[in-house]
Backbone as CSV, one residue per row, in Angstrom:
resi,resn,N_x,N_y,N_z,CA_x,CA_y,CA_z,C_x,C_y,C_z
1,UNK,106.145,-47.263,31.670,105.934,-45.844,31.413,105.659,-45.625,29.927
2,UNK,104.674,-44.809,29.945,103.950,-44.277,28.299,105.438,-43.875,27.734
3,UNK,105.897,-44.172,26.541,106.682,-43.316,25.688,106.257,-42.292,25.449
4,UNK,106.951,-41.078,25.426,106.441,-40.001,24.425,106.427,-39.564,23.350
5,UNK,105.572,-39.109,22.114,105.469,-38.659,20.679,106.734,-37.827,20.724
6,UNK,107.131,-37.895,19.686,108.252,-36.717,19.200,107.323,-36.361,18.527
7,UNK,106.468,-35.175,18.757,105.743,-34.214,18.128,104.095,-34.611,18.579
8,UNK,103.460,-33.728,17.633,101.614,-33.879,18.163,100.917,-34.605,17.205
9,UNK,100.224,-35.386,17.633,99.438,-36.622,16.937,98.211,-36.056,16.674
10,UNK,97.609,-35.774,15.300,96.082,-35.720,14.898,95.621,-36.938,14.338
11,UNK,94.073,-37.113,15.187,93.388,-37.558,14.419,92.688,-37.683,12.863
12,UNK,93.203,-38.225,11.386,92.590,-37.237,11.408,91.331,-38.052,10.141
13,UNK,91.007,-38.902,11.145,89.556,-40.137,10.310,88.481,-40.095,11.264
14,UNK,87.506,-40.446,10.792,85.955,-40.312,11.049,85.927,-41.085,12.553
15,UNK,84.973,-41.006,13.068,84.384,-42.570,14.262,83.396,-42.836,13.358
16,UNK,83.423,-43.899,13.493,82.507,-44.988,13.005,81.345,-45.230,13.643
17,UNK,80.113,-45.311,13.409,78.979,-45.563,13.604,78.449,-46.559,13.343
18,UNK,78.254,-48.089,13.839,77.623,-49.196,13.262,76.132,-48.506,13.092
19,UNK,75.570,-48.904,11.994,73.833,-48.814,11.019,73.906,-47.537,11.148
20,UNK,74.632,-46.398,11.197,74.586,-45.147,10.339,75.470,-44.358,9.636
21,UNK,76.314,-45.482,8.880,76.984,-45.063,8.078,76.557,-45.361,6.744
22,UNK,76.610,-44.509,5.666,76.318,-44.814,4.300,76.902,-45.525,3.653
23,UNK,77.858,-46.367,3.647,78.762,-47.934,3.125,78.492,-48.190,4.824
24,UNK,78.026,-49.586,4.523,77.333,-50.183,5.593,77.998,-50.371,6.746
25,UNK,77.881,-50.618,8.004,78.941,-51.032,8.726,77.957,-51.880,9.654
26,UNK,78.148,-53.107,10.259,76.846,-53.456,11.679,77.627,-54.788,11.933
27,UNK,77.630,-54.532,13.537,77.859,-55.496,14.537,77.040,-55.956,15.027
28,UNK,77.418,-57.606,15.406,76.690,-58.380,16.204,77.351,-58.821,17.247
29,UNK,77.124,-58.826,18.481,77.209,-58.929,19.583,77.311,-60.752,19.854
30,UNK,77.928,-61.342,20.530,77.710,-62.969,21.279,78.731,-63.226,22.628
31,UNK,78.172,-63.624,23.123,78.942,-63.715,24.444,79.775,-65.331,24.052
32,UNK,81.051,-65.005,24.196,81.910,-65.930,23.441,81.432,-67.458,23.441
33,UNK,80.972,-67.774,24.512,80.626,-69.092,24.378,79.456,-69.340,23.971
34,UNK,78.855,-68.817,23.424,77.873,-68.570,22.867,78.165,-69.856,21.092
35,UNK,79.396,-69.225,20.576,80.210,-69.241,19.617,81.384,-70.603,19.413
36,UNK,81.700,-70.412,20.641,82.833,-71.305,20.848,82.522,-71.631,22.595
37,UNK,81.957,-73.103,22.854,81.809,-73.158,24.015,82.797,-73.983,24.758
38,UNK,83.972,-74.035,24.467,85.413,-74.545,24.534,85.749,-73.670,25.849
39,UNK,85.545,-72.383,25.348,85.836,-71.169,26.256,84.526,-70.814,27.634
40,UNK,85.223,-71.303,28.720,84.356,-71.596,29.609,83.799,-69.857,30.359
41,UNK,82.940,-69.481,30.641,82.751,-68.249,31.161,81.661,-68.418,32.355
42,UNK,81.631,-67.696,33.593,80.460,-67.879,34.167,79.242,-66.694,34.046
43,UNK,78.016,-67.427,34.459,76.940,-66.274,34.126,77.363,-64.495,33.539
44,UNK,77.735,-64.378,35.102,77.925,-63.173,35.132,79.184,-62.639,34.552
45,UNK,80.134,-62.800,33.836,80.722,-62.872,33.360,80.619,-62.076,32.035
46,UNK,81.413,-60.732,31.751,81.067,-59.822,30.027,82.314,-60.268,29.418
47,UNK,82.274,-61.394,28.558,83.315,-61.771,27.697,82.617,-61.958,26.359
48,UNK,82.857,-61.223,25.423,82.371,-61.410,24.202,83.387,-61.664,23.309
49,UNK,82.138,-61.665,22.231,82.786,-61.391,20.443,81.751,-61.311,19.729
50,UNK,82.621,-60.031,18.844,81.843,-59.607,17.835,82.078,-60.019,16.653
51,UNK,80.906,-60.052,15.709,81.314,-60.270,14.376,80.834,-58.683,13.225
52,UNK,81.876,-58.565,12.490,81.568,-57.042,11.706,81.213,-57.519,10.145
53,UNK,80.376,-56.943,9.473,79.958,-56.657,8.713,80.066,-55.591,8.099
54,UNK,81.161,-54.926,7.026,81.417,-53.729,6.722,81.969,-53.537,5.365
55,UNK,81.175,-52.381,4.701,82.066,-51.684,3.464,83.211,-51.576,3.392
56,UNK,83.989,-52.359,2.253,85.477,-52.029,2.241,85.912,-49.903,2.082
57,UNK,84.935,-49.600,2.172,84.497,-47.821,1.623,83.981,-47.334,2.639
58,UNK,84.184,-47.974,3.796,83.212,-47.399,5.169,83.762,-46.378,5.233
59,UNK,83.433,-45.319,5.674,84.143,-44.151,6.660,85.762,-43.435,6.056
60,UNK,86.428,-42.982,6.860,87.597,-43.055,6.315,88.493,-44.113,5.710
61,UNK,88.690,-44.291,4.381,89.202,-44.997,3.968,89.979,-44.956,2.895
62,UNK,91.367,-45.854,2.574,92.200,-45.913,1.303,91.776,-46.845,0.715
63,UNK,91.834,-46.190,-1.169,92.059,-46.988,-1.795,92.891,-47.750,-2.264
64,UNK,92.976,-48.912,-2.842,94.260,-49.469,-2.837,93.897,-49.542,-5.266
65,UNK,94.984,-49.622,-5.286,95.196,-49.791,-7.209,94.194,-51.127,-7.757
66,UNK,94.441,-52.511,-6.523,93.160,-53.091,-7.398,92.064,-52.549,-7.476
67,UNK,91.358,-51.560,-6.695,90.506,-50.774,-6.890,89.668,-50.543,-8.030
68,UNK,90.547,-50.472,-9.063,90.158,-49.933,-10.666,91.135,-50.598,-11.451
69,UNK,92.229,-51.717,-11.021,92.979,-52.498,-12.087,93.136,-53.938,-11.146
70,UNK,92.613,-54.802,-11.986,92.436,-55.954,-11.740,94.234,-56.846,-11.357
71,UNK,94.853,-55.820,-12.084,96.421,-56.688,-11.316,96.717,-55.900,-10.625
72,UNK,96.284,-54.530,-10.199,97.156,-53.873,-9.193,97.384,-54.409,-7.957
73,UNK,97.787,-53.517,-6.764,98.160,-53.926,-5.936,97.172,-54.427,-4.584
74,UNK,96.616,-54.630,-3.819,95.671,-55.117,-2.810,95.860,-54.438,-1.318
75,UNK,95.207,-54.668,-0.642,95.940,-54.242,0.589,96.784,-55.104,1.690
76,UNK,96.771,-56.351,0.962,97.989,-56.890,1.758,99.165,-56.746,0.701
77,UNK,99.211,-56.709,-0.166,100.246,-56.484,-1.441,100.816,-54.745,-0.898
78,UNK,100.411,-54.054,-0.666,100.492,-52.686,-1.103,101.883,-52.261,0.108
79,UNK,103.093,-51.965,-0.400,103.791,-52.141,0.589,103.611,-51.075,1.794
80,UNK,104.114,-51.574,3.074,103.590,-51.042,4.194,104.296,-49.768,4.477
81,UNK,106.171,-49.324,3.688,106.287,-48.279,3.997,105.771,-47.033,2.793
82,UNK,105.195,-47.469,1.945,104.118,-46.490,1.322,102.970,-45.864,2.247
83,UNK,102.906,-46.026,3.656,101.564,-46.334,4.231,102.169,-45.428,5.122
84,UNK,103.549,-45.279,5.252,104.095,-44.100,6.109,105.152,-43.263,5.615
85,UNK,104.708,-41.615,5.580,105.601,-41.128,4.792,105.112,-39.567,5.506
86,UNK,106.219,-38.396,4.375,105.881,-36.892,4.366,104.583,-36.835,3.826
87,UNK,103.871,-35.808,4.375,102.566,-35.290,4.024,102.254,-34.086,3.882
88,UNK,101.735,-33.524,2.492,101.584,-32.076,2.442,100.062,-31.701,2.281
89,UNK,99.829,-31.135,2.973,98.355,-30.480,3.632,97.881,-29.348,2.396
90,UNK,97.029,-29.200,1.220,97.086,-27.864,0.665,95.194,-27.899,0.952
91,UNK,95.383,-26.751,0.936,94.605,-25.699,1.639,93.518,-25.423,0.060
92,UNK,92.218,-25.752,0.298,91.574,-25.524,-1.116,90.252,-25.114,-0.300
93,UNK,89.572,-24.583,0.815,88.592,-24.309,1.345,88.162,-23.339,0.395
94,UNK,88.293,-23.076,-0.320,88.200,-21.583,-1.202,87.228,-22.388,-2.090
95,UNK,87.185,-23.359,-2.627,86.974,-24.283,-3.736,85.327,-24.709,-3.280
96,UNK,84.147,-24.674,-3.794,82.671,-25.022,-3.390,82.637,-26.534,-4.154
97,UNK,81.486,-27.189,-3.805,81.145,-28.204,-4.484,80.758,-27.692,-6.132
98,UNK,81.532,-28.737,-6.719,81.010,-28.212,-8.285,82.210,-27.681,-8.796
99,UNK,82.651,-26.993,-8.313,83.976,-26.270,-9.151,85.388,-27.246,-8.752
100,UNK,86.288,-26.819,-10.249,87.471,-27.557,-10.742,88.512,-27.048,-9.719
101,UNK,89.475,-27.978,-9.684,90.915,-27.724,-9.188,91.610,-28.018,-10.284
102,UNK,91.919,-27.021,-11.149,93.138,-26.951,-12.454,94.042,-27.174,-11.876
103,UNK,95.191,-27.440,-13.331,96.352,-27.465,-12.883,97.138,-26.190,-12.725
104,UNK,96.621,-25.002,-13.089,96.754,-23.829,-12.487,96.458,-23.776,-11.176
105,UNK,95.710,-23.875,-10.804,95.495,-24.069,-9.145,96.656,-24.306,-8.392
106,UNK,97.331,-25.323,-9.134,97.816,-26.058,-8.422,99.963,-25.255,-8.573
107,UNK,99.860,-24.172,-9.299,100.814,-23.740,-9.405,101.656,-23.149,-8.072
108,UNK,100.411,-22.388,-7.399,101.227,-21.570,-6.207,101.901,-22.811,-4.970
109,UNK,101.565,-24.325,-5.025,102.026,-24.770,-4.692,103.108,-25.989,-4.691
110,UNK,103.717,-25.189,-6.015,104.527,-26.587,-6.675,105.900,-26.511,-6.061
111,UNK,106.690,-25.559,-5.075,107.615,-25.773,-3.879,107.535,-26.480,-3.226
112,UNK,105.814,-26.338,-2.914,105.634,-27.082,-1.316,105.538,-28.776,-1.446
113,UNK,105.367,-29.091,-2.693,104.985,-29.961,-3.285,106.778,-31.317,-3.502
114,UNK,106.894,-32.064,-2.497,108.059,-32.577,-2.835,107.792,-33.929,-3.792
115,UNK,109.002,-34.806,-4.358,109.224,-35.562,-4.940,108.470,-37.042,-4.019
116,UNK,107.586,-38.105,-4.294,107.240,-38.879,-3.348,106.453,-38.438,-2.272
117,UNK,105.855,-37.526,-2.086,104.803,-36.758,-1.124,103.765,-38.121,-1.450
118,UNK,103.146,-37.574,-0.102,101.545,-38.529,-0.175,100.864,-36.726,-0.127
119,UNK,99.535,-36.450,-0.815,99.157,-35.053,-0.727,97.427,-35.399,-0.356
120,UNK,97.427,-34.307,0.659,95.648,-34.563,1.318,95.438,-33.135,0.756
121,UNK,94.067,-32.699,0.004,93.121,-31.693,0.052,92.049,-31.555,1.172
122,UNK,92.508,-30.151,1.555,91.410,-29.587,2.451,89.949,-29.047,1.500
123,UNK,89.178,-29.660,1.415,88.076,-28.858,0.654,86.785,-28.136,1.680
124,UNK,86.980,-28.184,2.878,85.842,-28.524,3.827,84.792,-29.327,3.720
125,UNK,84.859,-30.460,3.248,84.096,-31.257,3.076,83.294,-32.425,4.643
126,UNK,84.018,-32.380,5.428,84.629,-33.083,6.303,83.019,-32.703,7.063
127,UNK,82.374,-31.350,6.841,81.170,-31.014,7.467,80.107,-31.453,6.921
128,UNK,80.175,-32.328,6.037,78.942,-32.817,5.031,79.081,-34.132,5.369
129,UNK,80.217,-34.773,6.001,80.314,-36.436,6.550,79.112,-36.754,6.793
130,UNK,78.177,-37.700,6.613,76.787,-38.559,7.298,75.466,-37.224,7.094
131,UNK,75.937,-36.362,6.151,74.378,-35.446,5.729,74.121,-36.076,4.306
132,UNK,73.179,-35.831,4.035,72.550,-35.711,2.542,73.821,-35.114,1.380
133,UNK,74.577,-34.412,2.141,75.342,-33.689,1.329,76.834,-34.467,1.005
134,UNK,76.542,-35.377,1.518,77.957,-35.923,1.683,78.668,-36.286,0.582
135,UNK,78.614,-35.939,-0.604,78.794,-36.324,-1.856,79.187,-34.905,-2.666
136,UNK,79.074,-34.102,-2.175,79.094,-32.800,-2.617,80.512,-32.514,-2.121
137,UNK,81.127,-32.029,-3.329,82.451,-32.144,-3.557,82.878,-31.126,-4.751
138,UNK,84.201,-30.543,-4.581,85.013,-29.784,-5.508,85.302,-30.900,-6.512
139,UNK,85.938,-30.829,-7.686,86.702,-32.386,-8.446,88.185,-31.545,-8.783
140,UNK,88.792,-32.098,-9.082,90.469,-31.838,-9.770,90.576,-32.528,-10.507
141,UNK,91.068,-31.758,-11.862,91.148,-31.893,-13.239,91.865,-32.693,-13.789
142,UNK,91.869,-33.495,-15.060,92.551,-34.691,-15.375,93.682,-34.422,-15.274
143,UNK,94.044,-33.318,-16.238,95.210,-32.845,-16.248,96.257,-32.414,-15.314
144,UNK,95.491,-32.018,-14.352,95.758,-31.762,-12.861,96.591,-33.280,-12.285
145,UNK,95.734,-34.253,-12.119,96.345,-35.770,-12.092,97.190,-36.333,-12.575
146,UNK,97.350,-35.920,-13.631,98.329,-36.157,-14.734,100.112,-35.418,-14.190
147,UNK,99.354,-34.135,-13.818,100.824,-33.458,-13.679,101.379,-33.973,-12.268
148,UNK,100.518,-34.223,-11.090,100.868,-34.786,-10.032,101.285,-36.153,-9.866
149,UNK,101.178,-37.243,-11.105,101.417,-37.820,-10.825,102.891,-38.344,-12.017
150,UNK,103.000,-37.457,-12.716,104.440,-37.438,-14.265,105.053,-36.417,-13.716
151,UNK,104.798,-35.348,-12.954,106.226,-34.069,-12.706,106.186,-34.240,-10.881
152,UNK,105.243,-34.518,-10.757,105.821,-34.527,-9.080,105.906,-35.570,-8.183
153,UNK,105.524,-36.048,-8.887,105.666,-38.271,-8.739,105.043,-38.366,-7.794
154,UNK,104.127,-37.906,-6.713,103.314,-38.095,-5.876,103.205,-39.515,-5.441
155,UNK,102.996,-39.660,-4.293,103.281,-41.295,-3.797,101.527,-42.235,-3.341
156,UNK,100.568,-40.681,-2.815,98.890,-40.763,-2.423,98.412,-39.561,-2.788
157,UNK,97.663,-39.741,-3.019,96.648,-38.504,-2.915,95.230,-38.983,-2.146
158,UNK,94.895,-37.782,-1.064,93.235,-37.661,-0.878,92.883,-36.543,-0.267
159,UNK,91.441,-36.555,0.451,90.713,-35.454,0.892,89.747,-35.646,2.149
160,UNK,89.133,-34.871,2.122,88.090,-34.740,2.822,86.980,-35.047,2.326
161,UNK,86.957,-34.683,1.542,85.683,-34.930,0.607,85.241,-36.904,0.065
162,UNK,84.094,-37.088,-0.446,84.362,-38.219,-0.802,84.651,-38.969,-2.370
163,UNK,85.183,-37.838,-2.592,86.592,-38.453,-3.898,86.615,-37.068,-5.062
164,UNK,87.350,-37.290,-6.039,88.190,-36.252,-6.376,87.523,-36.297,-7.889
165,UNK,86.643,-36.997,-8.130,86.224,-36.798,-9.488,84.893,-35.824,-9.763
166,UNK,84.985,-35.503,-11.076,83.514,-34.622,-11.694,82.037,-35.972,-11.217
167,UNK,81.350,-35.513,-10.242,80.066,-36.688,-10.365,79.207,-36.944,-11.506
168,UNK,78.874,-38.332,-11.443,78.279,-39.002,-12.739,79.093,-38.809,-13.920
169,UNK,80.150,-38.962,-14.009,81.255,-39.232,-15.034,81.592,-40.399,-14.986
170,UNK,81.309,-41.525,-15.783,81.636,-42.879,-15.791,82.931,-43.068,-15.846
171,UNK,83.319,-44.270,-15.151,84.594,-44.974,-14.948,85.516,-43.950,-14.222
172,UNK,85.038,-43.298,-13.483,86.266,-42.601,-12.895,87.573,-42.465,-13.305
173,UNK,87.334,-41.637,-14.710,89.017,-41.307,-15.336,90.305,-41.228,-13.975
174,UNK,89.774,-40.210,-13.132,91.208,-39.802,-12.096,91.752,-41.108,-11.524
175,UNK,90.587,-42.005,-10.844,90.515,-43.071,-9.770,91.657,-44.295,-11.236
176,UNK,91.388,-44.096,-12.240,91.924,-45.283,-13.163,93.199,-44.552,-13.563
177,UNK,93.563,-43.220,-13.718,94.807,-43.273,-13.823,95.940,-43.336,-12.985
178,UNK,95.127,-42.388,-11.754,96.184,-42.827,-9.976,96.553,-44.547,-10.446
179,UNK,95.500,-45.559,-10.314,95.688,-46.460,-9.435,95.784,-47.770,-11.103
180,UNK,96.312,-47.214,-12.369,97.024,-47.949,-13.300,98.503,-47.497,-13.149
181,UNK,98.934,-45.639,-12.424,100.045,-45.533,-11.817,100.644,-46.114,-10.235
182,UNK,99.880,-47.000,-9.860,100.051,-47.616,-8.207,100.031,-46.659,-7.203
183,UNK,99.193,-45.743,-7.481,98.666,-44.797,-6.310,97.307,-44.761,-5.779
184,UNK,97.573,-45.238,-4.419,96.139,-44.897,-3.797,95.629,-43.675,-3.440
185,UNK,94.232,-43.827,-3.051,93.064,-42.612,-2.651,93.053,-42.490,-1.058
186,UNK,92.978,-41.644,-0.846,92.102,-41.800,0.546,91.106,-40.480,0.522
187,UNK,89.521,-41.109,1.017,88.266,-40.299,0.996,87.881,-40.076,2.413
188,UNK,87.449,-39.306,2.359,86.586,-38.875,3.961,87.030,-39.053,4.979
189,UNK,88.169,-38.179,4.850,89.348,-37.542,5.868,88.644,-36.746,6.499
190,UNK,89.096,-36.528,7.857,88.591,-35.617,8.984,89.586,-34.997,9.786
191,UNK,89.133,-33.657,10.102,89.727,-32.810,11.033,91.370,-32.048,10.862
192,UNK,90.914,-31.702,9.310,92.293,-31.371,8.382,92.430,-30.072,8.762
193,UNK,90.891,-29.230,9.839,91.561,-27.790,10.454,92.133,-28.115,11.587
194,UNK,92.248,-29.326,11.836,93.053,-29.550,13.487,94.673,-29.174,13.335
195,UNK,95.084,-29.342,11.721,96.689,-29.679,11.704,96.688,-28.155,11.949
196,UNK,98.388,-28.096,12.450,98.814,-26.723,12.512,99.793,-26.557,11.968
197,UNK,100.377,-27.826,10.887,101.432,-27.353,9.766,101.140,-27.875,8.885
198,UNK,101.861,-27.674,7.410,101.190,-28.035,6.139,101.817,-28.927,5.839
199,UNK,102.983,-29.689,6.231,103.971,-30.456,6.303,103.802,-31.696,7.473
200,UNK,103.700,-32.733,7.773,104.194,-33.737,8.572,104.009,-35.466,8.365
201,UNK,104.217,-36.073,8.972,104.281,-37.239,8.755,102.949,-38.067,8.872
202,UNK,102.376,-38.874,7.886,101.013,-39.705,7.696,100.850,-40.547,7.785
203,UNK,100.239,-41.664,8.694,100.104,-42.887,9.262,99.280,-43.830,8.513
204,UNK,98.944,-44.313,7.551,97.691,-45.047,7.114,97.386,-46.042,7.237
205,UNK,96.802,-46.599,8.392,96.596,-47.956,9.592,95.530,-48.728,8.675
206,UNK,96.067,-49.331,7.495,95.452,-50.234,6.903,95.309,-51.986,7.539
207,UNK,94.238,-52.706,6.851,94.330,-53.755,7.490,95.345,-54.635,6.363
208,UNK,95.776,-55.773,6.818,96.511,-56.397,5.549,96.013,-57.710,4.946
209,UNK,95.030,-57.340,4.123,93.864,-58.774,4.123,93.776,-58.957,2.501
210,UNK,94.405,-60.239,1.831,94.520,-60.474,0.503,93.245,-60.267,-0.118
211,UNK,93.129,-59.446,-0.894,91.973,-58.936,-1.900,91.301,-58.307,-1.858
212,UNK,91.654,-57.593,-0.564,90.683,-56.551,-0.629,91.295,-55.156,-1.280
213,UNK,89.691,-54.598,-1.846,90.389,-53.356,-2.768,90.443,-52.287,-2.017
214,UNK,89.723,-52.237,-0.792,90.251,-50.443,-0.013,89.590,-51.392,1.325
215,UNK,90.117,-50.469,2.021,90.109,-50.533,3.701,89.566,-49.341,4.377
216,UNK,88.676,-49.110,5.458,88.420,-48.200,6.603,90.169,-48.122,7.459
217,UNK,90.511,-46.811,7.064,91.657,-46.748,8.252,91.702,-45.850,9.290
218,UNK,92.466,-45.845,10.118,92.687,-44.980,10.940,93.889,-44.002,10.989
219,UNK,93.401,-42.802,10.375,94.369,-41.989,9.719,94.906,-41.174,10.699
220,UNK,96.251,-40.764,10.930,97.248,-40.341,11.873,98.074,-39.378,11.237
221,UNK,98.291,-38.030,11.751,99.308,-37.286,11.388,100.379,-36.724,12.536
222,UNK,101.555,-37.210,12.343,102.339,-36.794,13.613,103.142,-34.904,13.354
223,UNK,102.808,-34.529,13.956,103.009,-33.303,13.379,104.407,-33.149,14.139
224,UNK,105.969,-32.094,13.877,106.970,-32.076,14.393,106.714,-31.260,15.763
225,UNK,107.499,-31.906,17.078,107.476,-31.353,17.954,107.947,-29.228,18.051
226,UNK,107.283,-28.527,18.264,107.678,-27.256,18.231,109.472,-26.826,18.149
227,UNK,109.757,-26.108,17.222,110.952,-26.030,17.211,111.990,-26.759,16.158
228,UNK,110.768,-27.836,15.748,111.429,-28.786,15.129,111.503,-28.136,13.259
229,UNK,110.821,-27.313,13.139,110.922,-26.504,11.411,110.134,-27.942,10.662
230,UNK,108.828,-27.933,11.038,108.055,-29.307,9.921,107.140,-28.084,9.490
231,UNK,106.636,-27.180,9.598,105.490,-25.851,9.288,105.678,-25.991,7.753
């Protein structure tokens, strides 16, 4: 018998598209013995394997600190209960591509804002996934980074969008100070109007593979069963 969720599960990462995603992604198809003819199959028989070919930046994905520092952490390094924690949802749809998220901005929500949070921005970005536009993005301010990550110790930060900096600004100031503080990114989050509280718990289904600097994950939010006060 299925267990049941204590609470409601969002999706809340991309599907993947092999050859139409913009960080590459493409499968090849072989019918296993094809590969390995050890493994006996008859004609008619659909037993495969695939082999993938893919952007460590495909689709929804975290960054991990080697990212932008050559000793940071990796994604088999990066410990796994960092990867599950509280999650606070803030709400920035207000915000167009091009314009700042100060650290004023960021005042009306410094309650909601706990000690060790992982924090996702809603920018609506999530509708520009696989257009021309997909790059078109709000940014949040150094200083902004700075305070989230020295007064509210923040544990992740990401979005919807595909990343948090001013475009064509070399070296990604934000991306190098998160991840010289051992905090990862996560970009091109999806379906952040599905949640129905601003509060719940975040899944980040990384793979655990020595050296690599970010991963495609499969991002999960368990939201509290009704009744339960997670809103």
């Amino acid at each position: 018998m299925a267990r049941t969720l204590p609470g409601r599960l969002v999706d809340l990462s991309h599907s993947l598209q092999p050859g139409k995603e913009e960080y590459h992604l493409d499968l090849a198809t072989h019918f296993t013995d094809e590969l390995y003819p050890q493994y006996k199959c008859s004609p008619d028989t659909w037993y495969i394997l695939q082999d993938i070919s893919m952007s460590s930046h495909c689709g929804t994905h975290i960054e991990f600190p080697y990212h932008h520092n050559r000793t940071g952490m990796d994604a088999a390094a990066f410990p796994l209960e960092r990867l599950v924690g509280d999650c606070v949802l803030l709400d920035f749809r207000h915000k167009q591509p091009g314009d700042m998220v100060s650290r004023e901005d960021l005042a009306p929500h410094v309650d909601a804002i706990r000690e060790r949070d992982m924090l996702l921005f809603n920018f609506n970005c999530a509708r520009f996934y696989r257009t021309p536009r997909s790059h078109d993005r709000p940014q949040i301010a150094y200083d902004a980074i700075q305070w989230l990550i020295f007064e509210k110790k923040i544990s992740l930060i990401g979005s919807d969008a595909s990343g948090i900096e001013l475009k064509g600004v070399p070296d990604q100031p934000n991306h190098q100070l998160l991840m010289d503080n051992g905090i990862p990114i996560i970009e091109f989050a999806a379906n952040l109007d599905d949640l129905r509280a601003k509060r719940f718990t975040l899944f980040v289904l990384a793979l655990s593979v020595r050296g690599l600097d970010s991963c495609p994950v499969r991002l999960l939010a368990l939201e509290d069963a009704p009744g339960a006060g997670n809103g």
